[in-house]
TIFI-587056 format. One record per residue (C-alpha): residue in three letters; x, y negated, z. Coordinates in steps of 0.25 Angstrom, whole numbers, padded with zeros to 4 digits, always signed. Layout:
residues N
ALAXYZ;...
This chain:
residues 104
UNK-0022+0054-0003;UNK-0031+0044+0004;UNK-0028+0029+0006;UNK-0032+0022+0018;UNK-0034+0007+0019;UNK-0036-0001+0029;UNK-0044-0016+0028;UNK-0035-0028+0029;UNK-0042-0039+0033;UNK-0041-0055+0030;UNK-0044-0065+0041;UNK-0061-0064+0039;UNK-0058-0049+0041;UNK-0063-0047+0025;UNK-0054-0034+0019;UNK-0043-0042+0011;UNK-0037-0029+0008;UNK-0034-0014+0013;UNK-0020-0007+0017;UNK-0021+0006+0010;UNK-0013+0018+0016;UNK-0010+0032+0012;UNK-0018+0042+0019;UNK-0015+0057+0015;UNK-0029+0062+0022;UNK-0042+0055+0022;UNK-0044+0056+0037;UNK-0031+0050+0040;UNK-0033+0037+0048;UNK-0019+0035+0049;UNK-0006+0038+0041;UNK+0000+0050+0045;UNK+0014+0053+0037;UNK+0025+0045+0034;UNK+0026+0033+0026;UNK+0032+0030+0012;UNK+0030+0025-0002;UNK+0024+0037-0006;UNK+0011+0033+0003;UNK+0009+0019-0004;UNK+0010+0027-0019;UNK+0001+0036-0014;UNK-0008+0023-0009;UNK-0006+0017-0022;UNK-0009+0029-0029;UNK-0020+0031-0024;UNK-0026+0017-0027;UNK-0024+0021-0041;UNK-0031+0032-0039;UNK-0043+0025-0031;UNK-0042+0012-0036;UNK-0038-0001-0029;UNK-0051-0007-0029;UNK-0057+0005-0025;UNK-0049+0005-0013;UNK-0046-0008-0008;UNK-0057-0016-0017;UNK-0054-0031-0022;UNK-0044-0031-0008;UNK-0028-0029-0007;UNK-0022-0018-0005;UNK-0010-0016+0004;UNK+0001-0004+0003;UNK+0010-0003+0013;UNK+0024+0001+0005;UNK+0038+0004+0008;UNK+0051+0001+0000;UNK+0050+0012-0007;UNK+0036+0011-0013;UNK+0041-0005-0017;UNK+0052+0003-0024;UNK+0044+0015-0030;UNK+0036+0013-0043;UNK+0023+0013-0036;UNK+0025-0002-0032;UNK+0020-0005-0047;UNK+0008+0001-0043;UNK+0003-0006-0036;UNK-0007-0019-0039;UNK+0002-0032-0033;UNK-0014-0039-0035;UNK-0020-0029-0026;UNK-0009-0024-0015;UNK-0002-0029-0006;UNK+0010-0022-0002;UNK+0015-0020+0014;UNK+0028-0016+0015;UNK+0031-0007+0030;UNK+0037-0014+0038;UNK+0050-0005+0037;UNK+0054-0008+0024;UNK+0068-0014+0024;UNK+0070-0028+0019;UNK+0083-0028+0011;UNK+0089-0033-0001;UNK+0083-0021-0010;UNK+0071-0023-0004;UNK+0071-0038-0008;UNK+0075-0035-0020;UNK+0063-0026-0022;UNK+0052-0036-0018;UNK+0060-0044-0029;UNK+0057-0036-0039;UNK+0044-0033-0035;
């Protein structure tokens, strides 16, 4: 398991932080299987493994996660001081899902 991360930039192009995504080979370049929460544990379990300062240094990190990952246990793992969390875009907004970002 590899993780990828791509720069994100602020406005005097300094590295702010770094999108970090699940790559199952070394040489991929892009993601090349389906998506689902079991990529962003493996993300996040890997900065364990790695350390999030050795992987993204004193920057954010950002996860791209699903409702299922915000359901799953794994969202405790997760450092709310480092990462930023990027739902997809199709995640359906609805009362459970409200109420979940409640009790988050």
């Amino acid at each position: 398991m590899y993780i990828a991360r791509q720069p994100i930039l602020n406005r005097n192009q300094e590295v702010y932080g770094y999108e970090l995504l699940y790559r199952d080979q070394r040489t991929s370049a892009i993601y090349d299987g389906g998506w689902d929460f079991r990529d962003t544990a493996k993300v996040v379990d890997g900065l364990f493994a790695a350390g999030l300062d050795r992987i993204v240094e004193d920057n954010w990190a950002f996860l791209n996660v699903d409702r299922a990952f915000l359901a799953s246990p794994w969202i405790y793992h997760v450092n709310p001081h480092r990462a930023v969390l990027e739902i997809l875009e199709d995640v359906q907004i609805d009362e459970g899902f409200l109420a979940l970002m409640a009790h988050l």
